[in-house]
VMD Tcl script that builds the backbone (N, CA, C; Angstrom):
set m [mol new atoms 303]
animate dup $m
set s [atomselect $m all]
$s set {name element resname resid chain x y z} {
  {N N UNK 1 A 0.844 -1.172 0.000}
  {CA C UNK 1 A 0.000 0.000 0.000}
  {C C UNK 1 A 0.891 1.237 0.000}
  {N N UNK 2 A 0.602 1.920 -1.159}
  {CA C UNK 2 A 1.517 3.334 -0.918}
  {C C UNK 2 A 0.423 4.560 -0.673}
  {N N UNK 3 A 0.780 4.936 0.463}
  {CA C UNK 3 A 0.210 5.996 0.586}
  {C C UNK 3 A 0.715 7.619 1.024}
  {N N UNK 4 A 0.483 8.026 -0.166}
  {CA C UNK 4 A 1.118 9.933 -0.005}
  {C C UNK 4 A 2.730 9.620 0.410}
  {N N UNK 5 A 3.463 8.981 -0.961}
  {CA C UNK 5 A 5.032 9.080 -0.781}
  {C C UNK 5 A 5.131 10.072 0.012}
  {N N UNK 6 A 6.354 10.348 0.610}
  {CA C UNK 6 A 6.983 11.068 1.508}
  {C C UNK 6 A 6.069 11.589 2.874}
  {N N UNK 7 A 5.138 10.740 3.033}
  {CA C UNK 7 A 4.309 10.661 4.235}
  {C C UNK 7 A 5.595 10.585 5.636}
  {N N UNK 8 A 5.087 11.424 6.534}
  {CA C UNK 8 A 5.792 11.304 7.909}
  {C C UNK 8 A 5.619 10.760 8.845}
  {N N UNK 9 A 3.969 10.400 8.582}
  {CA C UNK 9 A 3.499 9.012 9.603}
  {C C UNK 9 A 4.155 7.791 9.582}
  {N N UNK 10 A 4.497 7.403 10.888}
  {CA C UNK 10 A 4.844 6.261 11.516}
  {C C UNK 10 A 4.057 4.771 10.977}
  {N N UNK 11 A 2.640 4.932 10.833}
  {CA C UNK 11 A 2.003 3.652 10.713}
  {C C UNK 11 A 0.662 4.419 9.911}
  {N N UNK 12 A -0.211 3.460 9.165}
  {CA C UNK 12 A -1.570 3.774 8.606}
  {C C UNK 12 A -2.396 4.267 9.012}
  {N N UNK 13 A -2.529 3.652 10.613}
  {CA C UNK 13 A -2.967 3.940 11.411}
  {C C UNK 13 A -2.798 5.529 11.878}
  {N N UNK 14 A -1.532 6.229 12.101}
  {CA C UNK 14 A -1.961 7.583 12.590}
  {C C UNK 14 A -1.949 8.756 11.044}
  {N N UNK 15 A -1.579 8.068 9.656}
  {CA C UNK 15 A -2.043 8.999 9.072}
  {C C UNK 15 A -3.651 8.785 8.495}
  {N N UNK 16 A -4.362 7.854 8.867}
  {CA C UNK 16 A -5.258 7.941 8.695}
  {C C UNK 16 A -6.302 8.887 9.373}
  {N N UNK 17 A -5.527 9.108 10.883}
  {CA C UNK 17 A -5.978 9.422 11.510}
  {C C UNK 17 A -5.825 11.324 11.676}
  {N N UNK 18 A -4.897 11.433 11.112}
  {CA C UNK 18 A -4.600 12.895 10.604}
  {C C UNK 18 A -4.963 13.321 9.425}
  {N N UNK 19 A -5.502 12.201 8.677}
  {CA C UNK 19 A -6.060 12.667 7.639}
  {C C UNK 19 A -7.470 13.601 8.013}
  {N N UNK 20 A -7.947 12.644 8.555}
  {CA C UNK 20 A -9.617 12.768 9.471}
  {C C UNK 20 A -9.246 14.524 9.612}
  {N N UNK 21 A -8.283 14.416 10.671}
  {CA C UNK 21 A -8.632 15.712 11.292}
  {C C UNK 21 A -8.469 16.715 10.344}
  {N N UNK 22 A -7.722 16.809 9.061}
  {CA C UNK 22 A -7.629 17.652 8.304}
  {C C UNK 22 A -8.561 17.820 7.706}
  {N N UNK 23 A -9.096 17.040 7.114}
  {CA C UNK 23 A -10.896 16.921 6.426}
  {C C UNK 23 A -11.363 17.448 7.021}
  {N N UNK 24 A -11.798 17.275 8.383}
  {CA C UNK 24 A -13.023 17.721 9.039}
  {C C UNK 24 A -12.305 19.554 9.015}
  {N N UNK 25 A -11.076 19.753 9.361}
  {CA C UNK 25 A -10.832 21.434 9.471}
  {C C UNK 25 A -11.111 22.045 8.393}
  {N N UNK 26 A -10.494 21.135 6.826}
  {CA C UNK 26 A -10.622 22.202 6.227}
  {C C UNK 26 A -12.226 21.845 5.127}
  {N N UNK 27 A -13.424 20.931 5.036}
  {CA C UNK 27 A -14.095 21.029 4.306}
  {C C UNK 27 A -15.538 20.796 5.283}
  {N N UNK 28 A -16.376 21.462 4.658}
  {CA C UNK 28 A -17.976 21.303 5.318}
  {C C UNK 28 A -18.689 20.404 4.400}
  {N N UNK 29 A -18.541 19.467 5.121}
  {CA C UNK 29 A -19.371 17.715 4.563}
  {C C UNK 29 A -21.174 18.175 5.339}
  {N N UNK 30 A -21.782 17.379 4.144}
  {CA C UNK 30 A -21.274 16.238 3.122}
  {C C UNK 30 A -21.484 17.401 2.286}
  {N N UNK 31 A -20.530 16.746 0.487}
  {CA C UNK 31 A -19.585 17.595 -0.139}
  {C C UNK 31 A -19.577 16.671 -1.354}
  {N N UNK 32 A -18.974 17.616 -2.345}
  {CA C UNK 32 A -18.277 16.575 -3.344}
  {C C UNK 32 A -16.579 16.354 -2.824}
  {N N UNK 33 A -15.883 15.161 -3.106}
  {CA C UNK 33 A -14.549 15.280 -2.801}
  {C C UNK 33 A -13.892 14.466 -3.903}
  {N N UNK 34 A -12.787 15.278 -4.015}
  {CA C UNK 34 A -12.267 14.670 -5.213}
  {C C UNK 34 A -11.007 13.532 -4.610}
  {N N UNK 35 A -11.051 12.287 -5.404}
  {CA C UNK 35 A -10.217 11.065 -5.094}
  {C C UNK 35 A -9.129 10.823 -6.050}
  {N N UNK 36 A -8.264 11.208 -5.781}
  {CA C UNK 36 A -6.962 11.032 -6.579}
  {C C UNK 36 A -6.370 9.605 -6.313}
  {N N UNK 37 A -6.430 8.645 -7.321}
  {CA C UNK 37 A -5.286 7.566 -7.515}
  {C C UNK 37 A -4.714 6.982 -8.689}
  {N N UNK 38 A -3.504 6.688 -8.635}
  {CA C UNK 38 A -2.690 5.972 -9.726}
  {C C UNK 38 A -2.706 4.841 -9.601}
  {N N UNK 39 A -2.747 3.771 -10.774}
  {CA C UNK 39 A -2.879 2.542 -11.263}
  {C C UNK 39 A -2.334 2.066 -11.894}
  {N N UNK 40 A -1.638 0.810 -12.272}
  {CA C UNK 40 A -1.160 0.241 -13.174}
  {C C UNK 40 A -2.152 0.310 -14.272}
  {N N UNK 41 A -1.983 0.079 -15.409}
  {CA C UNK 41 A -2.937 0.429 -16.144}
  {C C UNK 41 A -3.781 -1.273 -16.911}
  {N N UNK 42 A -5.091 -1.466 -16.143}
  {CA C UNK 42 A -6.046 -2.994 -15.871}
  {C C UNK 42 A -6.909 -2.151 -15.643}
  {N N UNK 43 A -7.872 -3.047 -16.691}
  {CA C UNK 43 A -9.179 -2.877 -16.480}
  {C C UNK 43 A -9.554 -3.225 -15.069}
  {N N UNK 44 A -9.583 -4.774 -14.847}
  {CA C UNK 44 A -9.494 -5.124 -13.292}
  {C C UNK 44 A -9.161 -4.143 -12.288}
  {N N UNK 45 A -8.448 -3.311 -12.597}
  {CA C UNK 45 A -8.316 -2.467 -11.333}
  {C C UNK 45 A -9.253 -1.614 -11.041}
  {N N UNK 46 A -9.359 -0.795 -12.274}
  {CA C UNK 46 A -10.370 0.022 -12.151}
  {C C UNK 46 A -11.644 -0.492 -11.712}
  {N N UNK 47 A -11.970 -1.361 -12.572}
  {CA C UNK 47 A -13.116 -1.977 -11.654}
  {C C UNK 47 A -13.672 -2.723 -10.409}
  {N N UNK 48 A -11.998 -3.071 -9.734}
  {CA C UNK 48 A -12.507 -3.181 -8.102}
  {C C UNK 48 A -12.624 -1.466 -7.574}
  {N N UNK 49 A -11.563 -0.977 -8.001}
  {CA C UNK 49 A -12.072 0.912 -7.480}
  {C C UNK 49 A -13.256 1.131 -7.644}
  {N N UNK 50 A -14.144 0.893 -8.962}
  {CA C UNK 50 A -15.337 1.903 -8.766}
  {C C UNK 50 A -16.582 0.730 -7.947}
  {N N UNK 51 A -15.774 -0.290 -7.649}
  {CA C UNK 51 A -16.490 -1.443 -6.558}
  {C C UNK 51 A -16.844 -0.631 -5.269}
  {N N UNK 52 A -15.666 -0.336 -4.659}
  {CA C UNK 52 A -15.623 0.786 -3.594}
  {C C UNK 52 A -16.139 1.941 -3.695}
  {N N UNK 53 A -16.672 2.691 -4.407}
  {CA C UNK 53 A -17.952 3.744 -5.187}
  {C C UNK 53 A -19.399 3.324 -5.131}
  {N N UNK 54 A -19.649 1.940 -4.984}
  {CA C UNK 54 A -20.684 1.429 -5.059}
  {C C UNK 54 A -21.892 2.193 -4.024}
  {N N UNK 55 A -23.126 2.444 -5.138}
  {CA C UNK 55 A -23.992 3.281 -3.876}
  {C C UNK 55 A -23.546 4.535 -3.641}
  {N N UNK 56 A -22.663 5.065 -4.348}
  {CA C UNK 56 A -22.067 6.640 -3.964}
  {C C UNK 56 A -22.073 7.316 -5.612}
  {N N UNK 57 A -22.977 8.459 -5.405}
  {CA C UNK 57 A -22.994 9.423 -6.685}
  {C C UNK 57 A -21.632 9.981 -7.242}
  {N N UNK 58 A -20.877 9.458 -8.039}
  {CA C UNK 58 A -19.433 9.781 -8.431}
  {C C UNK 58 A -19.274 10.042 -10.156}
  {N N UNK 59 A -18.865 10.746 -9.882}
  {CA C UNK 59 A -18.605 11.146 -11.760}
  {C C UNK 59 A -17.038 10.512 -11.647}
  {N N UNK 60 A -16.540 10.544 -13.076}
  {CA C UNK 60 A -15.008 10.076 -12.907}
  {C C UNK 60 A -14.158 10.566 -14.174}
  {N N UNK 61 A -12.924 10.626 -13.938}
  {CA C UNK 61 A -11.759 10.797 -15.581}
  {C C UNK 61 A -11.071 10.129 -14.921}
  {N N UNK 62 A -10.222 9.380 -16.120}
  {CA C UNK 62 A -9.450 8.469 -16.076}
  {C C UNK 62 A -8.754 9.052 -17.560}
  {N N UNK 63 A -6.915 9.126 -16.886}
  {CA C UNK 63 A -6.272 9.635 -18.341}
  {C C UNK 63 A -5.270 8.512 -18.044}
  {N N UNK 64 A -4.288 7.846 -19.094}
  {CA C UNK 64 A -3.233 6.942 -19.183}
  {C C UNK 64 A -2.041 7.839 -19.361}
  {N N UNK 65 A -1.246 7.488 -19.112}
  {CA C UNK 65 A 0.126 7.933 -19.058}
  {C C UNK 65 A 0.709 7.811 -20.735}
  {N N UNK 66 A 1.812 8.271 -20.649}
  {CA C UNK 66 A 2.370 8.620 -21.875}
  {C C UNK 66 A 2.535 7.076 -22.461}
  {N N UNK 67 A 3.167 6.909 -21.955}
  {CA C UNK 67 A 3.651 4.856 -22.164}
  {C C UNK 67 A 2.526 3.934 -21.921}
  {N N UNK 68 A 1.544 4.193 -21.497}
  {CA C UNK 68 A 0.361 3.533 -20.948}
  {C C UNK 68 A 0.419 2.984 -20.084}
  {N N UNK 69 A 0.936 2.697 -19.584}
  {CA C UNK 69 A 1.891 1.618 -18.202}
  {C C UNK 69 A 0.952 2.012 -17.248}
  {N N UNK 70 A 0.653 3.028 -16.803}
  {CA C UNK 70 A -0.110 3.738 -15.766}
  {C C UNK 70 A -1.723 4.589 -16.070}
  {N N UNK 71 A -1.713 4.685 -14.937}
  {CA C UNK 71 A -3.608 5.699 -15.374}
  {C C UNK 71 A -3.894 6.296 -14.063}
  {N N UNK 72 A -3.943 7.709 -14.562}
  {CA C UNK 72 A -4.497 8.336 -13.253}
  {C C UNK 72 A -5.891 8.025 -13.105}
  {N N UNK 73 A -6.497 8.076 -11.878}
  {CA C UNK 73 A -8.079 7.696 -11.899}
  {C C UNK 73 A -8.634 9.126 -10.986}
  {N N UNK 74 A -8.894 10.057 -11.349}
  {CA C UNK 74 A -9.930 10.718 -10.860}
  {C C UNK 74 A -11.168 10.634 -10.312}
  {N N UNK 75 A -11.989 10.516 -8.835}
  {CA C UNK 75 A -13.085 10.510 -9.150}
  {C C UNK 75 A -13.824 11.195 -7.952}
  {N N UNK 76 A -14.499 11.911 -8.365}
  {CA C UNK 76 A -15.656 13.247 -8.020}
  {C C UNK 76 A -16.456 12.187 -7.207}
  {N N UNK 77 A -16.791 12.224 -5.954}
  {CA C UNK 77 A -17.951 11.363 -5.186}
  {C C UNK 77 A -18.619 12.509 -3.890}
  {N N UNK 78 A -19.668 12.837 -4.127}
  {CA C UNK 78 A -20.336 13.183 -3.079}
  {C C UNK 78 A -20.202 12.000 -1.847}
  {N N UNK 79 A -19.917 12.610 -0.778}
  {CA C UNK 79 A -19.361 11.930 0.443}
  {C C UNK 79 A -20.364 12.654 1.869}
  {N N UNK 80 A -20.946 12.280 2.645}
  {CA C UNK 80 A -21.310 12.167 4.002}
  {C C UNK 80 A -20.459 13.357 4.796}
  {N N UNK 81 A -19.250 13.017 5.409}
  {CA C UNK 81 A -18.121 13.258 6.356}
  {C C UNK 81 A -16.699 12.786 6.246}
  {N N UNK 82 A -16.010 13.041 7.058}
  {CA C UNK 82 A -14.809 12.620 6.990}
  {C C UNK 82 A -14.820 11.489 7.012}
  {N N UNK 83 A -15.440 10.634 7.969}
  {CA C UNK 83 A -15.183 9.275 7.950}
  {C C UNK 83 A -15.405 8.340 6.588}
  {N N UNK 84 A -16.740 8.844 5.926}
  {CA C UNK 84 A -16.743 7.933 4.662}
  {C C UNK 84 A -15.288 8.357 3.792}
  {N N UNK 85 A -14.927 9.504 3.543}
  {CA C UNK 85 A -13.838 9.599 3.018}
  {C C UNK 85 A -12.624 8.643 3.394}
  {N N UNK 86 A -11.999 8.679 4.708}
  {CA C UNK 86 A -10.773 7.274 5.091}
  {C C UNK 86 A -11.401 6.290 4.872}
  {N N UNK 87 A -12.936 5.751 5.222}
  {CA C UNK 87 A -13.294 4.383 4.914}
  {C C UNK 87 A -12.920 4.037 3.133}
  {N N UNK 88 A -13.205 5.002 2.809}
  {CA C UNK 88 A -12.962 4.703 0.886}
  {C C UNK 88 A -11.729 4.322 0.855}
  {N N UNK 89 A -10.351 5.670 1.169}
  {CA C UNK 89 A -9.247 5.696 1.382}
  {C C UNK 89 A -8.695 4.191 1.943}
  {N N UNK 90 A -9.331 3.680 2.562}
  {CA C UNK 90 A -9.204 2.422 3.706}
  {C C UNK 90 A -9.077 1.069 2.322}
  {N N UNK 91 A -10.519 1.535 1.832}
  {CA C UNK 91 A -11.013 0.241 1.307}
  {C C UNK 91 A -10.231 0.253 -0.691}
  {N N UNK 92 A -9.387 1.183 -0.916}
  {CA C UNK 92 A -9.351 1.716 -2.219}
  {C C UNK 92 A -7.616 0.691 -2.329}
  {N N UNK 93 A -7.127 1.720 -0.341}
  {CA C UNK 93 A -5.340 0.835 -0.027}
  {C C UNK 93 A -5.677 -0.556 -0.410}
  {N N UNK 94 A -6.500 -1.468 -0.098}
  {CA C UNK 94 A -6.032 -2.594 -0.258}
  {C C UNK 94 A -6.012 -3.607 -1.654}
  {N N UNK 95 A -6.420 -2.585 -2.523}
  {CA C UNK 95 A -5.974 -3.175 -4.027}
  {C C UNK 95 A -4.400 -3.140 -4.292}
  {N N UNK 96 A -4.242 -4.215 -4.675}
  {CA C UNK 96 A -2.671 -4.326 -4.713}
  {C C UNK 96 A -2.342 -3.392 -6.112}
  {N N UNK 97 A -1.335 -2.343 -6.051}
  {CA C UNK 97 A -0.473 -2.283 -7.083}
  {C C UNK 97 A -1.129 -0.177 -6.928}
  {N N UNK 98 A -1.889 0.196 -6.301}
  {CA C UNK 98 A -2.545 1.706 -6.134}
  {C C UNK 98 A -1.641 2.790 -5.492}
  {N N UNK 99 A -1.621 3.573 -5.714}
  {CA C UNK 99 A -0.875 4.893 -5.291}
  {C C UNK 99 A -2.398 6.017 -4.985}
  {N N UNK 100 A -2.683 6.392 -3.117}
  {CA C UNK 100 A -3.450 7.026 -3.259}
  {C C UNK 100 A -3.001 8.554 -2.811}
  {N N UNK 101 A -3.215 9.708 -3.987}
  {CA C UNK 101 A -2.465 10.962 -3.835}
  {C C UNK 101 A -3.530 11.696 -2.847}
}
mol reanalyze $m
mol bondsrecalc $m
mol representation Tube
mol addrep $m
């Protein structure tokens, strides 16, 4: 699971947990929020991601990289609160091979 290269957290656990608090300071949920991640570039992937979307109003772009190798995945989801946001974040880490920005 890579999450936010050059992260300073110790474990998942407390940047998840600083994530929270930053959400909640800086946005007034529920909201649209935008979900930044990189992918190897599989259909399969994408489609366990928008698995984790399921039941959530989300628009999306998806662009490939120069070489194709990769694909950014954009996606716009009206969200609740902070918490549905790390639960996504939560549930998005455990696809193998994801970068979530």
């Amino acid at each position: 699971m890579d999450i936010l290269q050059g992260n300073q957290h110790a474990s998942p656990e407390e940047f998840y947990s600083s994530l929270k608090e930053k959400l909640e300071g800086h946005h007034d949920f529920p909201e649209d929020y935008l979900f930044k991640f990189i992918i190897p570039t599989d259909q399969a992937k994408l489609t366990e991601i928008y698995k984790v979307f399921d039941g959530i109003k989300f628009t999306l772009g998806n662009r490939e990289s120069k070489n194709g190798k990769y694909t950014a995945c954009n996606i716009n989801a009206f969200v609740l609160d902070a918490d549905q946001v790390v639960h996504i974040y939560r549930e998005v880490a455990k696809i193998e091979g994801v970068i979530l920005l």
